[in-house]
C-alpha positions in Angstrom: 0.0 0.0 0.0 2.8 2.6 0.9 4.9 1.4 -2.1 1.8 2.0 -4.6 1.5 5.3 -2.6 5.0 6.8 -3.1 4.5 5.6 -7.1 1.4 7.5 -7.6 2.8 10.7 -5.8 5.7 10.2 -7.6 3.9 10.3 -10.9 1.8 13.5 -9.8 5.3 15.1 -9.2 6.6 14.3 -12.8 3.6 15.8 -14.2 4.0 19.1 -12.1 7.8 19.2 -12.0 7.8 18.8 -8.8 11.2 17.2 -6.9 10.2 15.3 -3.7 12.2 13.5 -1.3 10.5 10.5 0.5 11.7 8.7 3.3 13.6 5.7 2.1 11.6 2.3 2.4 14.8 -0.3 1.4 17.4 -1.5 3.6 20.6 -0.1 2.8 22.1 -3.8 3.6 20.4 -5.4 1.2 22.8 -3.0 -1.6 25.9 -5.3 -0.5 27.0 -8.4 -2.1 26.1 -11.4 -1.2 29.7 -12.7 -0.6 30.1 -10.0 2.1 26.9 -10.9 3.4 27.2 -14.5 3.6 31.1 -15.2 4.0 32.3 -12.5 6.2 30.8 -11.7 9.6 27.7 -14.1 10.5 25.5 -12.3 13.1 23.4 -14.6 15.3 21.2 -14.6 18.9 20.9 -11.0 18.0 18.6 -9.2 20.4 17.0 -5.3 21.0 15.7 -4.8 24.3 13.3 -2.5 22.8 11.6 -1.3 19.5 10.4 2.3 21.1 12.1 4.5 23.3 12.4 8.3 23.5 14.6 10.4 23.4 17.3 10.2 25.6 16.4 6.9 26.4 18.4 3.6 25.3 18.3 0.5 23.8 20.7 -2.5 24.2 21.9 -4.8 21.2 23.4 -7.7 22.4 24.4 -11.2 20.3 27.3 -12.5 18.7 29.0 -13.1 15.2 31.4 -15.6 13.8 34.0 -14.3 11.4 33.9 -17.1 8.7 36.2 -19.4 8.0 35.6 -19.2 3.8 36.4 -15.4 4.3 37.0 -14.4 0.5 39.7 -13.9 -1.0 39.5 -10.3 -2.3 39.2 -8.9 1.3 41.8 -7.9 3.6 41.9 -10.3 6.6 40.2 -8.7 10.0 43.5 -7.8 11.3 42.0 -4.2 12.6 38.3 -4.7 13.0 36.2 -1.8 15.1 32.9 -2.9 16.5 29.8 -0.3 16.0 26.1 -0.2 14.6 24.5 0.3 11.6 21.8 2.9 11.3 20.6 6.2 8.8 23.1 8.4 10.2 23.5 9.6 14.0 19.9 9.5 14.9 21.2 7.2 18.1 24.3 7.9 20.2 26.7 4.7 21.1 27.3 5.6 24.4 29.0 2.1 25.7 30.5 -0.7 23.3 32.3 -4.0 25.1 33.5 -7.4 23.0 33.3 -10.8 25.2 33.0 -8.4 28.3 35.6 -6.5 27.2 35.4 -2.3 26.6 35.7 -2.1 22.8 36.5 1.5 22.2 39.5 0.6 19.8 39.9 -1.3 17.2 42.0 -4.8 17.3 42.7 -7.9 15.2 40.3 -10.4 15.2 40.3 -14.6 14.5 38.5 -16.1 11.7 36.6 -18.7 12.6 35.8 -17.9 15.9 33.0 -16.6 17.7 32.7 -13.2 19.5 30.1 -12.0 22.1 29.5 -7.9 21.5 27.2 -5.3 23.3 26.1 -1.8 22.4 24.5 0.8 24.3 22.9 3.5 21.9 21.0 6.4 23.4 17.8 7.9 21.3 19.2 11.1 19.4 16.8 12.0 16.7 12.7 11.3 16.3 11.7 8.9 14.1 11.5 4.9 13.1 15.0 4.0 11.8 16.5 0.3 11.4 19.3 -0.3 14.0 22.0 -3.2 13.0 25.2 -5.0 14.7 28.1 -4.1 12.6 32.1 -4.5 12.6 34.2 -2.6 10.7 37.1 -4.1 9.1 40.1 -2.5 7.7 40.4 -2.7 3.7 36.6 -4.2 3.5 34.3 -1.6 4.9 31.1 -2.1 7.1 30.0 -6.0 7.4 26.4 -5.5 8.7 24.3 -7.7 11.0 20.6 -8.2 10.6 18.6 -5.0 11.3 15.4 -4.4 13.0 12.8 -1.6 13.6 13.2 1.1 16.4 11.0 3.5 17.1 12.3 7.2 18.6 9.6 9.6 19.9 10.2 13.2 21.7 12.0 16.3 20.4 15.9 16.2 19.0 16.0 19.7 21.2 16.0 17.9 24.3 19.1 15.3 23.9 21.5 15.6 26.0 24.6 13.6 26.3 26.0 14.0 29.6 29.2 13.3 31.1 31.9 13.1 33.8 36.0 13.4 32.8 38.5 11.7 35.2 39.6 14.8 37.0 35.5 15.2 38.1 34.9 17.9 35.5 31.0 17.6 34.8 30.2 18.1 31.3 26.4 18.8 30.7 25.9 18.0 26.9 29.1 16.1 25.2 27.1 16.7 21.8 27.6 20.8 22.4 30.7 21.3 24.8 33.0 23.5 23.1 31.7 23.9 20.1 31.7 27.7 20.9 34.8 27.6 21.3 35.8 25.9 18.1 33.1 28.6 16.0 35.0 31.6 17.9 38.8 30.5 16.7 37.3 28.8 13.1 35.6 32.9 13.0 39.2 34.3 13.8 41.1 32.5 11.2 38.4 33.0 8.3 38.4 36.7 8.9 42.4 36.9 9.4 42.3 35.0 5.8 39.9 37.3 4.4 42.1 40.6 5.8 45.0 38.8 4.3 43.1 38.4 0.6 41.9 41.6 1.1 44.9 43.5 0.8 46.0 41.7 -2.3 43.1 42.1 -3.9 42.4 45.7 -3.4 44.5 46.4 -6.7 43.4 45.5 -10.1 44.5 42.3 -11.1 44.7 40.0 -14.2 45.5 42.4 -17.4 47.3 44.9 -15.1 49.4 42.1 -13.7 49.8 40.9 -17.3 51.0 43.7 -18.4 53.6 43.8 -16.1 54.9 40.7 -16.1 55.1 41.1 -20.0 56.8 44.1 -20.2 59.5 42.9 -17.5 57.7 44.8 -14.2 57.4 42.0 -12.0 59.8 43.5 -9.0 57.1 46.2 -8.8 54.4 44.3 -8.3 55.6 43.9 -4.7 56.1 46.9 -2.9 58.2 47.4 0.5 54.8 48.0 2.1 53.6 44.7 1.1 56.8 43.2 2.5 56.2 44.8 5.8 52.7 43.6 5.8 53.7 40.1 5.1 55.9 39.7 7.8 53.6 41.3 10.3 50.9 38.9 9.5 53.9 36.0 9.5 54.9 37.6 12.9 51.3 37.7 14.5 50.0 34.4 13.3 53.1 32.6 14.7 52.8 34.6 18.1 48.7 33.8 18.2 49.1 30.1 17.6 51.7 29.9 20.7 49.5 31.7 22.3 46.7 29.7 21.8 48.4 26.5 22.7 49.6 28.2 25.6 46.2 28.9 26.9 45.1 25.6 26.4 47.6 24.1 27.7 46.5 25.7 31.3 42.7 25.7 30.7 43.1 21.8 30.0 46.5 20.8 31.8 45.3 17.0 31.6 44.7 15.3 28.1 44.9 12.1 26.3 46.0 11.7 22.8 44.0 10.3 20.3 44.0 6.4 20.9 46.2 4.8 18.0 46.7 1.2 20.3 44.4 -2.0 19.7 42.5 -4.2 21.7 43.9 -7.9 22.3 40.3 -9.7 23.1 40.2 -13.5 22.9 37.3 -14.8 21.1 34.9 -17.2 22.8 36.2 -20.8 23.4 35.9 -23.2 21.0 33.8 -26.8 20.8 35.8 -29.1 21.4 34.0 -31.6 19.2 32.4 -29.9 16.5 29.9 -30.9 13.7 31.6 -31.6 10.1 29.8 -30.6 7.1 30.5 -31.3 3.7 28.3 -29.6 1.0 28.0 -32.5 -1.8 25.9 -30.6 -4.2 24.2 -27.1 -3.6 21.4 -25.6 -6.1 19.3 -22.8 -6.3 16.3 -23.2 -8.3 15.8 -19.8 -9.9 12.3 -20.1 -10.8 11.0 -21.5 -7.2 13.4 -19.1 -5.8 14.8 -22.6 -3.7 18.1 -23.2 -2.4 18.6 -26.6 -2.3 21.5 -28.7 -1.1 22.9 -32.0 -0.6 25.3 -32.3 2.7 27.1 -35.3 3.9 27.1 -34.3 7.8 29.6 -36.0 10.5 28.8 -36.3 14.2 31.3 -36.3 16.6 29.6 -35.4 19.7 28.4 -38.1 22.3 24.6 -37.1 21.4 22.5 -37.7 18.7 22.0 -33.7 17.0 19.0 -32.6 14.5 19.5 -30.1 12.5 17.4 -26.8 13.6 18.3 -23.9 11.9 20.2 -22.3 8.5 21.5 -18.7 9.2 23.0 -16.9 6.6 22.9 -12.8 5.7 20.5 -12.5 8.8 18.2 -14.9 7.3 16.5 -17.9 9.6 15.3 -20.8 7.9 14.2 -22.7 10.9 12.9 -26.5 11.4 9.4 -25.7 12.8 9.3 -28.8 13.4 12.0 -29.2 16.5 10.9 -27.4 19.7 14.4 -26.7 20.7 15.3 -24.5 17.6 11.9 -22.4 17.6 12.8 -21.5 21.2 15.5 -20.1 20.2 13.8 -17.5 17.7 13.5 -14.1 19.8 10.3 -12.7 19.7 11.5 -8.9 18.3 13.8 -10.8 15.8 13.0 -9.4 11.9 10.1 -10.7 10.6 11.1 -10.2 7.1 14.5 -12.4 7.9 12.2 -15.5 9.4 10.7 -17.4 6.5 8.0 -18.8 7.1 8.2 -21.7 4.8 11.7 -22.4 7.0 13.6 -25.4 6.9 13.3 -28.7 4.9 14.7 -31.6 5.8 14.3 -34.7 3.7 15.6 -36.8 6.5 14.8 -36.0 10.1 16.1 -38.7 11.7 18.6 -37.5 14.7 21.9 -37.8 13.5 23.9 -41.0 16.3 27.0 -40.6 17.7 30.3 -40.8 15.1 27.5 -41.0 12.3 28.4 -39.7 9.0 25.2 -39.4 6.8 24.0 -37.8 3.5 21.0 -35.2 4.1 19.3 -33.3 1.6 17.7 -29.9 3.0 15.5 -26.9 1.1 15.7 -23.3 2.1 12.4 -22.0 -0.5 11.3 -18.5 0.1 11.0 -15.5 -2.1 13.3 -13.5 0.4 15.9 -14.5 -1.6 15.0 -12.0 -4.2 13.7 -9.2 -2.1 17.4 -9.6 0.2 18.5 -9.5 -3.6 21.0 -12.3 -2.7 20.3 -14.2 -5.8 23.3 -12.2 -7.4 25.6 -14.7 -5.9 25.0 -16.6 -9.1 26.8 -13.9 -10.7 30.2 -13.8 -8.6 33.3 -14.6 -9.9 33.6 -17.7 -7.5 29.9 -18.7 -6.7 30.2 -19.7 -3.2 27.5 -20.1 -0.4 28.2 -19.5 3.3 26.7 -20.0 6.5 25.6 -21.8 9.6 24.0 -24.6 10.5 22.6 -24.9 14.0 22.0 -28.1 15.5 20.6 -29.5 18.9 21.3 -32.6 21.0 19.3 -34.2 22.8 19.7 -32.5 25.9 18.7 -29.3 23.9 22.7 -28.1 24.0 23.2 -26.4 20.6 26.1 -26.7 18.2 27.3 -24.8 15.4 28.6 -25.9 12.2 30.4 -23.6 9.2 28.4 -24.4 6.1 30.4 -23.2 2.7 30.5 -24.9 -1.0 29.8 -23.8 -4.2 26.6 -23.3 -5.7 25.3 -23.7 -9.4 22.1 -22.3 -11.0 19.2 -24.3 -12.2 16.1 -23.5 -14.1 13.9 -27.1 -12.5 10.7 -24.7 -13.3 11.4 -23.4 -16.7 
């Protein structure tokens, strides 16, 4: 209804020459390739511990992400990564950020194929309903973005205030506006002592005059004495104000810290000790049914029979419905849009025994493929799939298993 809204008004605009802007409806994630999105930084037990606050009020994201082991090829490894969040500009304020407990304020070098437990703290800046993601940052390959959900900011922008307290007890009332007087009065002073400079150089005619001179071999009058004495007293006052003005702040703030060029050494999460194998035999996606289909030969280690629950790949869930222990895990603020409702297939639904290595065909059918426009992985150079596979035991313990292979195009339907 909204979309065939906007089209309409859009059309009236045409016809009256008339340039709108409209508040945008896509998700800006869904403009990145699917090989970032599926074989970089896999986001999962993502939560928001609220979808409307007000201003000045927060909201928590909390999960964790696996940096994958098929990371491509064409990206710089995640050797200086900085944790932060995805949204339409700074409409919330990150007020705290820790990694596996840790304070995450730098950046540092991450593991591949290890798990990492984050936490932001973002504070309600500007009104309106804006989609709030879990990203990293990694050197070289740009924002990797988590899945993103709806938050809701109500209240007036006028009455933010980001408070704060410095280590020698100085009480700063709004963080957003301290000292940006300060900055306007000495940004003021230098434009206008640039101006006066131009000024007095400009004052006389220029262009043909100058020509002139220059061509008829004139140029040493072109500079007087007076100009030469006004040159050096302008070199002479701007050296004396900018030691001044160091010196000034150097007593009004005796104690500062240099901007932070270190990194954070964080260990990721430990690892199972026993963890699932997973081979991807074949792996299809049927272009007219909009199906990803695969064949996976799937080892066991563990002591407990596992059944598979879940697929998790981009921020999309394609979850058995059918095993209690995996729809338990779905969050009830968790994207509807990323939660198929077709979920996961499985041909075979046997639970998987102890040191069993068995052959299981599984479907992931749903038109989100097209609307997360992830279908262009068909297109990349190396055609590669990536992503998780969660499975449960039967003492409801979950495990977690790298899913990567290369997939093929097929026209079944056609």
């Amino acid at each position: 209804m909204r979309a065939e809204w906007a089209k309409r008004l859009s059309r009236v605009c045409l016809l009256l020459g008339v340039v709108v802007v409209l508040p945008a409806l896509a998700h800006g994630e869904r403009n990145q390739e699917p090989f970032l999105r599926m074989r970089t930084a896999h986001f999962y037990d993502v939560k928001w511990s609220a979808d409307k606050i007000a201003v000045n009020d927060e909201v928590v994201v909390t999960g964790r992400f696996r940096l994958f082991e098929d990371w491509p090829m064409n990206l710089p490894q995640p050797d200086r990564v900085f944790v932060g969040n995805g949204t339409p500009g700074p409409v919330l304020a990150r007020t705290e950020s820790y990694l596996n407990g840790h304070a995450a304020i730098q950046s540092g070098k991450l593991v591949l194929d290890r798990d990492y437990e984050f936490k932001t703290v973002l504070k309600g800046r500007i009104p309106g309903r804006h989609h709030v993601h879990p990203m990293v940052n990694v050197e070289g390959a740009g924002p990797l973005l988590g899945p993103g959900s709806w938050v809701e900011i109500s209240g007036d922008h006028r009455d933010f205030k980001l408070p704060l307290t410095t280590l020698d007890g100085t009480k700063i009332e709004d963080l957003e506006t301290w000292g940006v007087a300060n900055v306007v009065r000495w940004e003021g002073f230098w434009l206008l002592t640039a101006l006066v400079f131009a000024g007095w150089w400009l004052r006389r005619p220029l262009l043909m005059t100058r020509y002139r001179a220059l061509h008829e071999g004139h140029e040493a009058a072109l500079v007087t004495r007076g100009d030469r004495l006004w040159a050096a007293a302008f070199l002479t006052g701007t050296v004396l104000t900018v030691f001044a003005g160091a010196h000034w702040a150097e007593n009004r703030y005796p104690r500062t810290i240099p901007l932070q060029a270190g990194q954070f050494r964080i260990d990721p999460l430990p690892k199972d000790e026993h963890e699932i194998n997973i081979q991807v035999k074949r792996a299809t996606y049927d272009v007219p049914g909009r199906s990803m289909k695969m064949t996976l030969v799937i080892h066991n280690p563990l002591p407990h029979p596992v059944q598979m629950g879940e697929f998790m790949t981009a921020g999309l869930r394609f979850v058995n419905h059918e095993l209690p222990a995996a729809m338990a895990q779905v969050d009830a603020r968790y994207p509807a849009e990323l939660l198929p409702r077709t979920g996961l297939t499985l041909h075979d639904k046997a639970p998987i025994a102890p040191g069993e290595t068995r052959t299981v065909d599984i479907e992931a059918t749903d038109a989100v493929w097209e609307t997360e426009r992830l279908t262009s992985l068909l297109t990349d150079p190396d055609n590669r799939v990536g992503g998780l596979l969660f499975f449960f035991d039967d003492a409801g313990e979950r495990h977690i298993a790298n899913l990567s292979g290369a997939i093929v195009p097929v026209f079944i339907g056609s």
